[in-house]
C-alpha positions as CSV (number, residue, x, y, z in Angstrom):
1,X,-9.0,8.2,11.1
2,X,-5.0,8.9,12.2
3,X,-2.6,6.3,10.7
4,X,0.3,5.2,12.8
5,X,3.3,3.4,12.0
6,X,3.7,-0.2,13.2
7,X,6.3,-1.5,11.2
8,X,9.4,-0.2,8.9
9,X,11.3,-2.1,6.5
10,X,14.2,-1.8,3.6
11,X,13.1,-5.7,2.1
12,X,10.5,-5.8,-0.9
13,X,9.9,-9.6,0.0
14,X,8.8,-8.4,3.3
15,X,6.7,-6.2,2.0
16,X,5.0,-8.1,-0.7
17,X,4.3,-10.8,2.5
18,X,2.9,-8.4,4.6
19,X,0.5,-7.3,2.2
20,X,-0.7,-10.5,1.2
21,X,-1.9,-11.2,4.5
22,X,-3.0,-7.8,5.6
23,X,-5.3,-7.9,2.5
24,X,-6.7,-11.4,3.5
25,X,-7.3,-9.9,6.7
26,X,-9.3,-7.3,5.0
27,X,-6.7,-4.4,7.0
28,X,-6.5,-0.9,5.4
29,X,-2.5,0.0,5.2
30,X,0.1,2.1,3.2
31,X,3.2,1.7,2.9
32,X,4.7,5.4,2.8
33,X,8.1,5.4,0.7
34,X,7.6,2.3,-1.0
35,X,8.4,3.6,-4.7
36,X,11.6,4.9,-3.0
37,X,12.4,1.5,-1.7
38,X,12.3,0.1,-5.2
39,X,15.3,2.5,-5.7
40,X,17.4,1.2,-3.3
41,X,18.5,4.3,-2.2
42,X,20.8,4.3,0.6
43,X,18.9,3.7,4.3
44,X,15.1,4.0,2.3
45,X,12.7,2.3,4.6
46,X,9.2,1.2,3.9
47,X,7.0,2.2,6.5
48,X,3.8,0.3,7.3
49,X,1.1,2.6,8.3
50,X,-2.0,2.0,9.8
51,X,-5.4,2.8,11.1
52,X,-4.8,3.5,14.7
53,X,-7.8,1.8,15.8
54,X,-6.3,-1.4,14.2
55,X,-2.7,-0.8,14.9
56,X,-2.8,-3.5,17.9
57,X,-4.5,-5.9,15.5
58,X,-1.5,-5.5,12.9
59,X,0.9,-5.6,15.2
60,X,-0.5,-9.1,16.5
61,X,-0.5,-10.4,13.0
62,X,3.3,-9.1,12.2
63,X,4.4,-11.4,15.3
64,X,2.7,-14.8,14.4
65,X,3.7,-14.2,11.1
66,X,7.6,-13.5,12.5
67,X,7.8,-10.0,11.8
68,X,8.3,-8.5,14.9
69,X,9.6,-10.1,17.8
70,X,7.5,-11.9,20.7
């Protein structure tokens, strides 16, 4: 199965939210780069990858949960 991005952030809060509720929603993700994050280096994103079969489903949850926009 391809994974595609659907999301990309610098903020470990984020991240540790969008977790949460993409495990309770039983959604298989990675989160390439998110060691280097930790780091703070200098313009290091997170980005939230995807199954692309589930990619509409994520990015539906990332909305009602404020993530992306409307």
């Amino acid at each position: 199965m391809k994974m595609i991005e659907v999301y990309s952030t610098y903020n470990p809060g984020d991240i540790a939210v969008i977790k949460s509720v993409l495990d309770s929603e039983d959604i298989h993700y990675y989160f390439q780069g998110e060691n280097a994050n930790m780091l703070v280096a200098a313009g290091a994103y997170a980005r939230l990858l995807v199954q692309d079969d589930q990619a509409q489903r994520v990015r539906e949850i990332l909305r009602e949960a404020g993530f992306l926009e409307q």
